[in-house]
ChimeraX commands (.cxc) that place a marker at each C-alpha (Angstrom):
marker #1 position 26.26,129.72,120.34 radius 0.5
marker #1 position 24.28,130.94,117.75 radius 0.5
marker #1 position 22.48,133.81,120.53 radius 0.5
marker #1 position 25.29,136.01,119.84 radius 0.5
marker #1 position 25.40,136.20,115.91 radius 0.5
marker #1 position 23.86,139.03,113.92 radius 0.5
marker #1 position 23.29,140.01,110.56 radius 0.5
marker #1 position 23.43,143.93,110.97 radius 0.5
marker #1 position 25.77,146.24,112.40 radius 0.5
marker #1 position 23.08,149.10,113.03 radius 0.5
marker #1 position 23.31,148.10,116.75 radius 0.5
marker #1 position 26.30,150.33,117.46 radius 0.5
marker #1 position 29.90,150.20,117.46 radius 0.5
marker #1 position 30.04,147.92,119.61 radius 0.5
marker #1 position 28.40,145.33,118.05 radius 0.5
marker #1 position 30.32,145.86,115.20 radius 0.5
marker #1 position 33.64,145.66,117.11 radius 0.5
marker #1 position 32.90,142.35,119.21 radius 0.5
marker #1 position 32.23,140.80,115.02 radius 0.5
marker #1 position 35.29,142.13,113.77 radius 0.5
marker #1 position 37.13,141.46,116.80 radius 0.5
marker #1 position 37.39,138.14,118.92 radius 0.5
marker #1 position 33.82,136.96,118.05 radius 0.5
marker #1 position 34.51,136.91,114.54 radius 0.5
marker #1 position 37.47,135.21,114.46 radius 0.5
marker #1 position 36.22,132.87,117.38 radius 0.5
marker #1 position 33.85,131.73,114.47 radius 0.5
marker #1 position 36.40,131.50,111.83 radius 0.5
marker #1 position 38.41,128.96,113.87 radius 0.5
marker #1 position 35.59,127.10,114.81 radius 0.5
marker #1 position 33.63,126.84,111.39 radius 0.5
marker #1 position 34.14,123.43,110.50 radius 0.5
marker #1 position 32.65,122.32,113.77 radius 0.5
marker #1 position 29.56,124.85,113.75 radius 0.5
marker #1 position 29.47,123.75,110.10 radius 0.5
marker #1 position 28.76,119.89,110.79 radius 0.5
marker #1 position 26.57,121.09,114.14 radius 0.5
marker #1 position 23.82,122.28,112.13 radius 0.5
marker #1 position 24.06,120.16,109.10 radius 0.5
marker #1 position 20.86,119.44,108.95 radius 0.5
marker #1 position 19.33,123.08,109.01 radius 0.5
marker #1 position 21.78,123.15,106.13 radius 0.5
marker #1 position 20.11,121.03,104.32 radius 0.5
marker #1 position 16.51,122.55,105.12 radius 0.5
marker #1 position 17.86,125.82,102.79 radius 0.5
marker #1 position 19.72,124.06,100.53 radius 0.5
marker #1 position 16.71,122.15,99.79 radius 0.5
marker #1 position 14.62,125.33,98.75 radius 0.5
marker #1 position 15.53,125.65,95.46 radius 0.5
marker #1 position 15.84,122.83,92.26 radius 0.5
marker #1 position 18.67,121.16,91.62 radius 0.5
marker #1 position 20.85,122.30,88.95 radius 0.5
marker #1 position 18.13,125.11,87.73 radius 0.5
marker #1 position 20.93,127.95,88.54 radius 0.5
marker #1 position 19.40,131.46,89.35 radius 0.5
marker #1 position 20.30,134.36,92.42 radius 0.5
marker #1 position 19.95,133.33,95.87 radius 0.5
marker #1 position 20.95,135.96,98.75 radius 0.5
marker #1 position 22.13,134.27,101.91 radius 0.5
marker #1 position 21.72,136.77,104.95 radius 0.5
marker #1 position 24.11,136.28,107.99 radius 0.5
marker #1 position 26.24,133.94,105.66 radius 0.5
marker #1 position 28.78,133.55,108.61 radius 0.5
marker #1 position 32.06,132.00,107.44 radius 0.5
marker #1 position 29.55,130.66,104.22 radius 0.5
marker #1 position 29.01,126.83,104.59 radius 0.5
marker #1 position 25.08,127.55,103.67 radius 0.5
marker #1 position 26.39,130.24,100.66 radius 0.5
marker #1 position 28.29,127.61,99.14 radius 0.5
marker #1 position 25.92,124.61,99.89 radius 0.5
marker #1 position 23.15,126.72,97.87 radius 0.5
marker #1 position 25.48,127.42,95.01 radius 0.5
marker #1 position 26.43,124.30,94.79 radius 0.5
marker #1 position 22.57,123.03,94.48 radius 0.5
marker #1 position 21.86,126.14,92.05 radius 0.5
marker #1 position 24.78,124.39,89.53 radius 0.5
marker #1 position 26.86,126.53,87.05 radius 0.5
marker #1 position 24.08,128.86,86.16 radius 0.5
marker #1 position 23.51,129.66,89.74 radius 0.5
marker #1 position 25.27,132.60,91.64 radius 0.5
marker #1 position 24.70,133.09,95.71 radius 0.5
marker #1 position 26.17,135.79,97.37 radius 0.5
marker #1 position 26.55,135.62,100.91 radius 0.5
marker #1 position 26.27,138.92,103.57 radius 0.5
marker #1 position 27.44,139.18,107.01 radius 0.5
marker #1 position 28.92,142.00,109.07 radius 0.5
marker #1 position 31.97,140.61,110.20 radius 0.5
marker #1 position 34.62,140.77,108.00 radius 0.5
marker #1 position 37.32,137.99,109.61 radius 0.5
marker #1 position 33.98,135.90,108.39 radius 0.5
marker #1 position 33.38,136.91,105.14 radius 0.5
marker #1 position 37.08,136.62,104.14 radius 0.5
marker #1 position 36.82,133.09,105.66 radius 0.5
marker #1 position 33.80,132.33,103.36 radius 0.5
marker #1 position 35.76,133.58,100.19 radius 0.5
marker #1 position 38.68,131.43,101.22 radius 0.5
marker #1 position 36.22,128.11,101.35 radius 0.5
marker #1 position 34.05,129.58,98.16 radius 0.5
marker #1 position 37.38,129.75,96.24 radius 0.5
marker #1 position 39.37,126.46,97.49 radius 0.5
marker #1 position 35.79,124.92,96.17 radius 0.5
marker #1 position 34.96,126.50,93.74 radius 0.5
marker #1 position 31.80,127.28,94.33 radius 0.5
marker #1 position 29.77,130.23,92.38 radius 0.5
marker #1 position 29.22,132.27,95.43 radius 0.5
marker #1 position 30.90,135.93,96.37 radius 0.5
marker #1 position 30.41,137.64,99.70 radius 0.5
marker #1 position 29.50,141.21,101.14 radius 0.5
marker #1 position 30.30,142.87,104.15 radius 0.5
marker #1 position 27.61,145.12,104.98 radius 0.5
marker #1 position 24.59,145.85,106.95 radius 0.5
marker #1 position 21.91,143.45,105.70 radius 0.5
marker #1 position 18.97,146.11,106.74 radius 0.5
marker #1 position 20.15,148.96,105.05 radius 0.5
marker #1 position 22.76,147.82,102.73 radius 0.5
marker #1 position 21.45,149.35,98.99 radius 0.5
marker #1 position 21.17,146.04,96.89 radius 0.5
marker #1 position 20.31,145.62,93.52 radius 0.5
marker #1 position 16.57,145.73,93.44 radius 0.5
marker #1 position 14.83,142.78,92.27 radius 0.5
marker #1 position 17.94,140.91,91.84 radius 0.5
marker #1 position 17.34,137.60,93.63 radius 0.5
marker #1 position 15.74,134.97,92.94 radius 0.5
marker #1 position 15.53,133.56,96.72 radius 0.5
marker #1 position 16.67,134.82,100.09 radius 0.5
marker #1 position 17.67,132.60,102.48 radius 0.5
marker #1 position 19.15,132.75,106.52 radius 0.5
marker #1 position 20.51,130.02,108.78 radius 0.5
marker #1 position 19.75,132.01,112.35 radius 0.5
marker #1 position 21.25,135.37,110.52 radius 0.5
marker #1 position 17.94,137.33,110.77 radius 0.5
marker #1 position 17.07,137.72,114.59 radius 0.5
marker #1 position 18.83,140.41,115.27 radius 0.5
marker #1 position 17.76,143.06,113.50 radius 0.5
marker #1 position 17.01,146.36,115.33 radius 0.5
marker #1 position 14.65,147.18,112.99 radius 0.5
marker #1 position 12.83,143.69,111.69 radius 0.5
marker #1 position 10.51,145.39,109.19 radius 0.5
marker #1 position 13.07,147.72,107.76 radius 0.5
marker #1 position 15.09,144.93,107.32 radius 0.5
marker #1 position 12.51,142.88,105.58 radius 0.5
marker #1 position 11.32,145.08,103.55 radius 0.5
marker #1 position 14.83,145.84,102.54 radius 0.5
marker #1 position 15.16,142.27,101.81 radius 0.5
marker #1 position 11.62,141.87,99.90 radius 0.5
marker #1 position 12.90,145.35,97.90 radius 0.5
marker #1 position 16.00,142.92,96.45 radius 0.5
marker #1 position 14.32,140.28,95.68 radius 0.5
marker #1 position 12.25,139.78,92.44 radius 0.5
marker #1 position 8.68,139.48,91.99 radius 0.5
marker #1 position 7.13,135.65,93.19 radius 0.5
marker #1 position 11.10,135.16,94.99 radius 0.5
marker #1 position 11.55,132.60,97.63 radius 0.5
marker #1 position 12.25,133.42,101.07 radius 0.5
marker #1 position 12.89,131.02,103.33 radius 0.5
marker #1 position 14.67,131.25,106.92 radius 0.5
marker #1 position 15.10,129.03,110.26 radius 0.5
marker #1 position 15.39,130.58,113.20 radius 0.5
marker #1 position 14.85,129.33,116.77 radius 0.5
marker #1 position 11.60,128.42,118.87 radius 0.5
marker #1 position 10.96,129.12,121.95 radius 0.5
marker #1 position 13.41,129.41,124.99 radius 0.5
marker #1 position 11.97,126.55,126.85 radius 0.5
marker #1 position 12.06,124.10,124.29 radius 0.5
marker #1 position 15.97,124.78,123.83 radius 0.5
marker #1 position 17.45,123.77,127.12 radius 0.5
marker #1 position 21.03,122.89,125.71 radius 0.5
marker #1 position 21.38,126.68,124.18 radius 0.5
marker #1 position 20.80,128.19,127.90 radius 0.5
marker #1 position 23.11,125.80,129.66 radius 0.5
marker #1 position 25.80,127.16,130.09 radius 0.5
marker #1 position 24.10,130.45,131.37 radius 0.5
marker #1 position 22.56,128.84,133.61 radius 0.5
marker #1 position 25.48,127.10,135.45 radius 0.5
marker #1 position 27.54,129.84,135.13 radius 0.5
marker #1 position 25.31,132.17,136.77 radius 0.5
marker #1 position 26.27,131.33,140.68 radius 0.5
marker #1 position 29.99,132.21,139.31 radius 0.5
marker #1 position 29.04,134.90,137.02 radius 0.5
marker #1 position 26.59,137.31,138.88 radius 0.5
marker #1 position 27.36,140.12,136.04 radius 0.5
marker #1 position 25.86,137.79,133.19 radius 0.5
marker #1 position 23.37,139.60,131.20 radius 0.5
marker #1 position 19.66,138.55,131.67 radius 0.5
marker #1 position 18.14,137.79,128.01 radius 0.5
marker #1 position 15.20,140.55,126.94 radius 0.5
marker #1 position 13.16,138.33,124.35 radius 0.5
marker #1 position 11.60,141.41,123.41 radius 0.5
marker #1 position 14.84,142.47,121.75 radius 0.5
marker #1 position 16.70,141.68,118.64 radius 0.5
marker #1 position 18.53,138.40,119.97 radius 0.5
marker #1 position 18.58,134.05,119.51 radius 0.5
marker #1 position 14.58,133.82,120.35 radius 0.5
marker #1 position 13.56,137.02,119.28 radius 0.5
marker #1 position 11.49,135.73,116.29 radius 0.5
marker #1 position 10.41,132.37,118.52 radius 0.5
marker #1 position 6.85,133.62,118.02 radius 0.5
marker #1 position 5.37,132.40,114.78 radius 0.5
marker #1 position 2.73,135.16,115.53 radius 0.5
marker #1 position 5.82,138.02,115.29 radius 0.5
marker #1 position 7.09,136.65,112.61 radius 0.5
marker #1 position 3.75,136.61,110.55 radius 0.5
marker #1 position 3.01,140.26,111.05 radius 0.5
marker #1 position 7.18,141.40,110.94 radius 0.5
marker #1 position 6.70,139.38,106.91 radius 0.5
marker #1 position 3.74,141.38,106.47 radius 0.5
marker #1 position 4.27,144.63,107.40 radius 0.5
marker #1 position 7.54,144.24,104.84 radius 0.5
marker #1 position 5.42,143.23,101.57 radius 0.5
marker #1 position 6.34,139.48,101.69 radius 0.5
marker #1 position 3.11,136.93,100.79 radius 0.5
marker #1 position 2.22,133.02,101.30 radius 0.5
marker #1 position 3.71,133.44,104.78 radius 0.5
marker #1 position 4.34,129.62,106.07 radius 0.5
marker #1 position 5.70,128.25,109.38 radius 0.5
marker #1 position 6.82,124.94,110.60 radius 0.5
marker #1 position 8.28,123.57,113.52 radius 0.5
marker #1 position 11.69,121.50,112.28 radius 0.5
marker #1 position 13.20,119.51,114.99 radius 0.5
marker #1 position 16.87,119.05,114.13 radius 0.5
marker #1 position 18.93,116.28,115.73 radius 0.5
marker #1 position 22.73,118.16,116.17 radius 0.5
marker #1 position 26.04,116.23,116.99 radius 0.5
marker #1 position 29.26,117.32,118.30 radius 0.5
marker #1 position 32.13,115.93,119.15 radius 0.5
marker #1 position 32.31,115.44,123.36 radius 0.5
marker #1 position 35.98,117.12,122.92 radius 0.5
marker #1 position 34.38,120.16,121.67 radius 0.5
marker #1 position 31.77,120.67,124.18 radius 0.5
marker #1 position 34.60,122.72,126.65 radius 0.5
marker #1 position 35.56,124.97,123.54 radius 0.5
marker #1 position 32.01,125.47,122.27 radius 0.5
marker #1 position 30.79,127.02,125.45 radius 0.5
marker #1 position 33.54,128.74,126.69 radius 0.5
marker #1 position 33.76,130.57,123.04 radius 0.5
marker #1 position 30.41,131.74,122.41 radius 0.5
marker #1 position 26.85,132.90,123.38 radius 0.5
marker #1 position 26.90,135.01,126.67 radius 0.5
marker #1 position 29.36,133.52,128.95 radius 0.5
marker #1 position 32.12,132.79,126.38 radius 0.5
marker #1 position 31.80,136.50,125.80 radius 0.5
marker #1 position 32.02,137.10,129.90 radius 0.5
marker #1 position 34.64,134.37,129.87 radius 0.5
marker #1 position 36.74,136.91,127.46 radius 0.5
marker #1 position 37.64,138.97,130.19 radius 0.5
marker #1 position 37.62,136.65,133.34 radius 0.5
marker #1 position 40.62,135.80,135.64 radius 0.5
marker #1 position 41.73,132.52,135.34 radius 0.5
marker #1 position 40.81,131.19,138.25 radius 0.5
marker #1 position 36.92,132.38,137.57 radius 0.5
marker #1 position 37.31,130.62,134.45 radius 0.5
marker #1 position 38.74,127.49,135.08 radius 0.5
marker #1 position 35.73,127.23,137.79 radius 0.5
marker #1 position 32.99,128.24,135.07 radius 0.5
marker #1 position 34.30,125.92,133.08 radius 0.5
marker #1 position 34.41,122.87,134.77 radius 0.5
marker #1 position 30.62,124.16,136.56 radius 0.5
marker #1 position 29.19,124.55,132.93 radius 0.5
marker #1 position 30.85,121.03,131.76 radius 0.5
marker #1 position 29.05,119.16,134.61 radius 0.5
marker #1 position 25.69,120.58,133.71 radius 0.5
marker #1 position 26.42,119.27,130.23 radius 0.5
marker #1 position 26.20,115.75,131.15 radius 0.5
marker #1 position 22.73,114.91,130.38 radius 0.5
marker #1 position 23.80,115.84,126.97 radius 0.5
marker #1 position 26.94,114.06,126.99 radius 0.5
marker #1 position 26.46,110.12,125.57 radius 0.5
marker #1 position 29.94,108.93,125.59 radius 0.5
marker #1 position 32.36,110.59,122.79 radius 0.5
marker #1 position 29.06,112.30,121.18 radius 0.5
marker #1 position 27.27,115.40,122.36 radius 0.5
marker #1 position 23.80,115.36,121.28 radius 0.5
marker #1 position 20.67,117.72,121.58 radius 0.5
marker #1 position 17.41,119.23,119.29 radius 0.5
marker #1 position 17.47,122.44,117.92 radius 0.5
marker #1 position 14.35,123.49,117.67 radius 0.5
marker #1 position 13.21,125.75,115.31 radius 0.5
marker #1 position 10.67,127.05,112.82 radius 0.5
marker #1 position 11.15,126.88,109.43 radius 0.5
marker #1 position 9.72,130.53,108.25 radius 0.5
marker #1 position 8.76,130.10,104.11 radius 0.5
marker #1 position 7.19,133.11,101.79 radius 0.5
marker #1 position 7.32,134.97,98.78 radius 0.5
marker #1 position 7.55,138.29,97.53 radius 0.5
marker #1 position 3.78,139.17,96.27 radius 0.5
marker link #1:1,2 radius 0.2
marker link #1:2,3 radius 0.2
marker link #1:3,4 radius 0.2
marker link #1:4,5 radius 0.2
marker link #1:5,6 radius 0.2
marker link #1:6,7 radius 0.2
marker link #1:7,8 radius 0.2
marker link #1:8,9 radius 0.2
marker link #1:9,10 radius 0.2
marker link #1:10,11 radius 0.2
marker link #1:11,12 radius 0.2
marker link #1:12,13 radius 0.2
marker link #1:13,14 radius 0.2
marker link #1:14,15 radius 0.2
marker link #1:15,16 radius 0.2
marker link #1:16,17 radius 0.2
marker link #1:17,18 radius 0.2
marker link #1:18,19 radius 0.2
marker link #1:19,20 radius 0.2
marker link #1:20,21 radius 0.2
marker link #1:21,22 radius 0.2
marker link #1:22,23 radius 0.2
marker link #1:23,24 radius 0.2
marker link #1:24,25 radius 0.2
marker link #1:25,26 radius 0.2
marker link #1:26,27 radius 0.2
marker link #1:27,28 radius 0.2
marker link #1:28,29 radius 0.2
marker link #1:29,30 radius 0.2
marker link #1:30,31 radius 0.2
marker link #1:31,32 radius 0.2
marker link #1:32,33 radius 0.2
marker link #1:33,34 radius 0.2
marker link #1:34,35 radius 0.2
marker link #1:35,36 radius 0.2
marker link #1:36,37 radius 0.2
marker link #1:37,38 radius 0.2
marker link #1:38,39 radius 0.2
marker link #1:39,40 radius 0.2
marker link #1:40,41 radius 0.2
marker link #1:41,42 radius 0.2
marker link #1:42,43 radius 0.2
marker link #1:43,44 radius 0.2
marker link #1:44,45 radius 0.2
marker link #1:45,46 radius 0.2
marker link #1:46,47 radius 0.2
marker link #1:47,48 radius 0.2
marker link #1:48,49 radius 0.2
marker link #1:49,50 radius 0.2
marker link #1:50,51 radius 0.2
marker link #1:51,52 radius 0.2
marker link #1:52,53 radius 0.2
marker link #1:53,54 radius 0.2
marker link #1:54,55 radius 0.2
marker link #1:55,56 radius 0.2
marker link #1:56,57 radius 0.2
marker link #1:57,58 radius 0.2
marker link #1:58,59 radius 0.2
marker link #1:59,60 radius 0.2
marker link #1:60,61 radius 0.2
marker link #1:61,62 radius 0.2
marker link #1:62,63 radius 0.2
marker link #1:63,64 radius 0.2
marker link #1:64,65 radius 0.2
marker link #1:65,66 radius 0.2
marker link #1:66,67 radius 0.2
marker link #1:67,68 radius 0.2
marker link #1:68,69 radius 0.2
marker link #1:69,70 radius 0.2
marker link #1:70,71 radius 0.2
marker link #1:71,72 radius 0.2
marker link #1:72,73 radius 0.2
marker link #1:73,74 radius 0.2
marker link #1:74,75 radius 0.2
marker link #1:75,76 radius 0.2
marker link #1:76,77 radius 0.2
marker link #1:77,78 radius 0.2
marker link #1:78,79 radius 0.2
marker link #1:79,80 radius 0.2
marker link #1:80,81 radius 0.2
marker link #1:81,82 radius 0.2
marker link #1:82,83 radius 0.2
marker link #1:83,84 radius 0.2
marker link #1:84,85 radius 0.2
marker link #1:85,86 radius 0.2
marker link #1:86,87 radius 0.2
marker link #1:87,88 radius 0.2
marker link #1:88,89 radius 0.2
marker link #1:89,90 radius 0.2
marker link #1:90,91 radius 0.2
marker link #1:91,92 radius 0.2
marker link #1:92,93 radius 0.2
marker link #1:93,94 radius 0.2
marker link #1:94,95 radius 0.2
marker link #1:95,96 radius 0.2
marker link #1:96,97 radius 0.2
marker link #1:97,98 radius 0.2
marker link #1:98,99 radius 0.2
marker link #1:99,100 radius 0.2
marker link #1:100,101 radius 0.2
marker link #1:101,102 radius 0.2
marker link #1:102,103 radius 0.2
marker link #1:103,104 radius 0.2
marker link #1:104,105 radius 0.2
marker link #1:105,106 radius 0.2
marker link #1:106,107 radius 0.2
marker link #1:107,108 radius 0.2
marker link #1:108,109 radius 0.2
marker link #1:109,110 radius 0.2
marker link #1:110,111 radius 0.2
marker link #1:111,112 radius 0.2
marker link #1:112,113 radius 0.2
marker link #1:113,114 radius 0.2
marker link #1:114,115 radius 0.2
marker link #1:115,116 radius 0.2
marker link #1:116,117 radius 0.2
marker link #1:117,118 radius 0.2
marker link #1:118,119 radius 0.2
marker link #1:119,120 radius 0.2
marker link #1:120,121 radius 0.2
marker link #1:121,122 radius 0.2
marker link #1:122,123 radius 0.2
marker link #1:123,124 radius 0.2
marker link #1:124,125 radius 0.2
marker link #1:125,126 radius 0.2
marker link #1:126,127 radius 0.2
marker link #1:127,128 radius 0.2
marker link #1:128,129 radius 0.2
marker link #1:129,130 radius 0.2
marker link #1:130,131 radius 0.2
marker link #1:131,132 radius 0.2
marker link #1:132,133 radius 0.2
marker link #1:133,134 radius 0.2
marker link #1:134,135 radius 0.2
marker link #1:135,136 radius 0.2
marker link #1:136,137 radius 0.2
marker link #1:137,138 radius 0.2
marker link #1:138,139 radius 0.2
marker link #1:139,140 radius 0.2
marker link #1:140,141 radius 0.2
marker link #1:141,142 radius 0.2
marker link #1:142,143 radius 0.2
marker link #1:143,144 radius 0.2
marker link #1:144,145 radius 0.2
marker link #1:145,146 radius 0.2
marker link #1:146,147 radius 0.2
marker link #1:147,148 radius 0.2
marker link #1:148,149 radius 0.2
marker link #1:149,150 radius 0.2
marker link #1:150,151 radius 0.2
marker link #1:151,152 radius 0.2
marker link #1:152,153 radius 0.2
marker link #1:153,154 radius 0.2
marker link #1:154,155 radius 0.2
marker link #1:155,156 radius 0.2
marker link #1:156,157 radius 0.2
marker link #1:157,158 radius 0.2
marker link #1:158,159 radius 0.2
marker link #1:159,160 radius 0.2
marker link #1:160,161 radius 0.2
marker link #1:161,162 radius 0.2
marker link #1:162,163 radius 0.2
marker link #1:163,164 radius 0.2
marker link #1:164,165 radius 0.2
marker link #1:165,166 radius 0.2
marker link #1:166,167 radius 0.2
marker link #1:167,168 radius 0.2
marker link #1:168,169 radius 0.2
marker link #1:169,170 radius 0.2
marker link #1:170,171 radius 0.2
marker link #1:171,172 radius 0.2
marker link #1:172,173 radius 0.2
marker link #1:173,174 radius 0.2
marker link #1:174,175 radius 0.2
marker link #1:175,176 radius 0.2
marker link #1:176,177 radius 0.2
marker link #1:177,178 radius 0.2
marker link #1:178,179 radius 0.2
marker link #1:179,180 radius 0.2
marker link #1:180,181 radius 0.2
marker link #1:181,182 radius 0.2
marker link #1:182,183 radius 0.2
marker link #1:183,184 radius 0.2
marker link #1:184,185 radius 0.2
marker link #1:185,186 radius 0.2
marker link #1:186,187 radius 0.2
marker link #1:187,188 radius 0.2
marker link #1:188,189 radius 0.2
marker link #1:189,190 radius 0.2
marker link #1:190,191 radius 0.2
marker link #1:191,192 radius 0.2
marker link #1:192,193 radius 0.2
marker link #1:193,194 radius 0.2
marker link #1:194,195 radius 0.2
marker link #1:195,196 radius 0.2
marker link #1:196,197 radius 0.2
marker link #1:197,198 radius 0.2
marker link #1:198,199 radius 0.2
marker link #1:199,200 radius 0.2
marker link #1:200,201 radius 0.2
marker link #1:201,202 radius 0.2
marker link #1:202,203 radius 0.2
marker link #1:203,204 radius 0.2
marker link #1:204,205 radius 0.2
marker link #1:205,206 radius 0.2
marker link #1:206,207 radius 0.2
marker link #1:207,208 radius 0.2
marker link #1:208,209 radius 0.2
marker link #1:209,210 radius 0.2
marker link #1:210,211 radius 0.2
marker link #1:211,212 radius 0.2
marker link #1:212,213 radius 0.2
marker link #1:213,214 radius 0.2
marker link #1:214,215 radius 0.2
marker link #1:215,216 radius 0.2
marker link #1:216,217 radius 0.2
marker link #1:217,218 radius 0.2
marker link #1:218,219 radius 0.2
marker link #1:219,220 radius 0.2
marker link #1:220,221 radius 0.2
marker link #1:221,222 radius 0.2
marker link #1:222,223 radius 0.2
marker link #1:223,224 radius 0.2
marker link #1:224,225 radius 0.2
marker link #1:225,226 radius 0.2
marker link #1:226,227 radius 0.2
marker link #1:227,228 radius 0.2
marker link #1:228,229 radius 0.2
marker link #1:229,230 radius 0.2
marker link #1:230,231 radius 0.2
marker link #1:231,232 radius 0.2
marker link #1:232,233 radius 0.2
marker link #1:233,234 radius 0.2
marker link #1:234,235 radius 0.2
marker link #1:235,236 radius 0.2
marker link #1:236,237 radius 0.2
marker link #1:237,238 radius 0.2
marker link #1:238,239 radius 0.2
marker link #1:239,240 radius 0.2
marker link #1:240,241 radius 0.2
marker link #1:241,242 radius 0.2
marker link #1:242,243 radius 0.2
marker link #1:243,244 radius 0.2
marker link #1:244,245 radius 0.2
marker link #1:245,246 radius 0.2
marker link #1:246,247 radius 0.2
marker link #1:247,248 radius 0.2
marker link #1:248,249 radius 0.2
marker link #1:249,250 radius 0.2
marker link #1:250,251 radius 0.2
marker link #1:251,252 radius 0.2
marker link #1:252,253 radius 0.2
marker link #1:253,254 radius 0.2
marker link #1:254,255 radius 0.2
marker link #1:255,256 radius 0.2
marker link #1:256,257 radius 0.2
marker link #1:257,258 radius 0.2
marker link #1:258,259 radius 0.2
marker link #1:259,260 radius 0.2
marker link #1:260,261 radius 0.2
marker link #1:261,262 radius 0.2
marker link #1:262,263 radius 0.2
marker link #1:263,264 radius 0.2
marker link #1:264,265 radius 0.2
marker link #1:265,266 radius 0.2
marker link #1:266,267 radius 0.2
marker link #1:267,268 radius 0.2
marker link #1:268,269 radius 0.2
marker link #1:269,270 radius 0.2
marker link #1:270,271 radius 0.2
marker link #1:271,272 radius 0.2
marker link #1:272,273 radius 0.2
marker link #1:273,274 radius 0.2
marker link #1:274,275 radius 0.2
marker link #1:275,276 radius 0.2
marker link #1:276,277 radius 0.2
marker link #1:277,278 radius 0.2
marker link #1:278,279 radius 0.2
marker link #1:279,280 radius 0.2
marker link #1:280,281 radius 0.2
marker link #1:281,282 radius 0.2
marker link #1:282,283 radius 0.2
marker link #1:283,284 radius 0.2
marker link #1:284,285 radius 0.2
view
């Protein structure tokens, strides 16, 4: 699901159609469920930074903002996140939640590599899978190390390798037989495993003035709901996009194709799997 998010929209117009189109909203209506998915990734951010010490925390890719206000919460009423994202059915959905809780966190919609931010104005930057799919990576880090202030805290998860996450390529998979036109993955370009190298990543944090560059593998157990499974992978990553435009009879055989490969997932009502993924930590020097 996540191998079709982004944090910038320098990829072209089309990118920034599909997120302020059907993608977007796709996300919207399904935020409470991607929400309580990855939890526990959640909880690897929101456990950067000390309770209740407030301060500026920049959350990149902020989606519909569960992680924005999860870290404002944890910052307390001193504390301020602001969340950025390029789709804007999302980022109105995260000012909906931010308000109806009352959280002190406030979003932007812009490009997160070349949007102008206030320099040295954070005190932490953070990104739940928001930062893979940059054009640019360095640019964009370096944009990101330029906002935040001296000896900041950056920390981001994003996902390891391909073969160790056999539940996010499932449904591509299956549906290939049925879907001959589905796009082959590049993992050379910006994309869900295109910072799966902790060697990449190193030298991408370098190159854009960041320091104390740490990485750690985080295994996270994720839960869903069996009765989501159908509308999780018929919605996003590649072949909900393919499924977009599909006749029905294509679809209602991709679907049920793509379900059955599911199963060794499937333990009665409870879909369960491991996302793994590193745990990227630094600061700006």
């Amino acid at each position: 699901m996540e191998s079709e998010r982004g944090a910038g929209d320098t990829v072209g117009e089309e990118h920034v159609a599909r997120w302020n189109g059907p993608a977007g909203n796709a996300w919207v209506e399904a935020q409470d469920m991607v929400d309580a998915l990855f939890a526990p990734l959640e909880r690897v951010l929101v456990e950067t930074f000390p309770a209740g010490q407030g301060g500026r925390v920049l959350d990149v890719g902020c989606g519909t903002g569960g992680t924005t206000v999860a870290v404002a919460r944890r910052l307390g009423p001193r504390g301020r996140c602001v969340g950025v994202d390029i789709s804007e059915p999302m980022v109105e959905a995260a000012r909906v939640r931010a308000e109806r809780e009352g959280a002190g966190a406030s979003f932007v919609r812009a490009d997160a590599q070349d949007h102008v931010f206030e320099p040295a104005s954070f005190d932490g930057v953070v990104s739940r899978f928001g930062v893979m799919f940059f054009p640019d990576p360095v640019r964009a880090f370096t944009n990101l190390r330029r906002a935040a202030k001296e000896n900041a805290v950056l920390r981001f998860v994003v996902w390891r390798d391909i073969a160790e996450n056999p539940f996010m390529t499932t449904a591509e998979r299956a549906a290939a037989p049925l879907m001959p036109d589905l796009p082959a993955r590049d993992p050379d370009a910006p994309g869900q495993f295109a910072l799966a190298d902790a060697g990449k990543v190193r030298r991408l944090l370098e190159e854009s003035g960041w320091a104390g560059i740490g990485v750690r593998a985080v295994d996270a157990a994720c839960v869903m709901p069996e009765k989501e499974l159908a509308p999780y992978f018929s919605r996003f990553g590649p072949v909900g996009i393919a499924l977009r435009e599909a006749d029905e009879t294509t679809r209602a055989r991709v679907v049920a194709s793509v379900r059955t490969a599911f199963d060794p997932f499937v333990h009665g009502t409870e879909v369960r799997f491991t996302a793994a993924c590193w745990q990227i930590d630094a600061h700006a020097g």
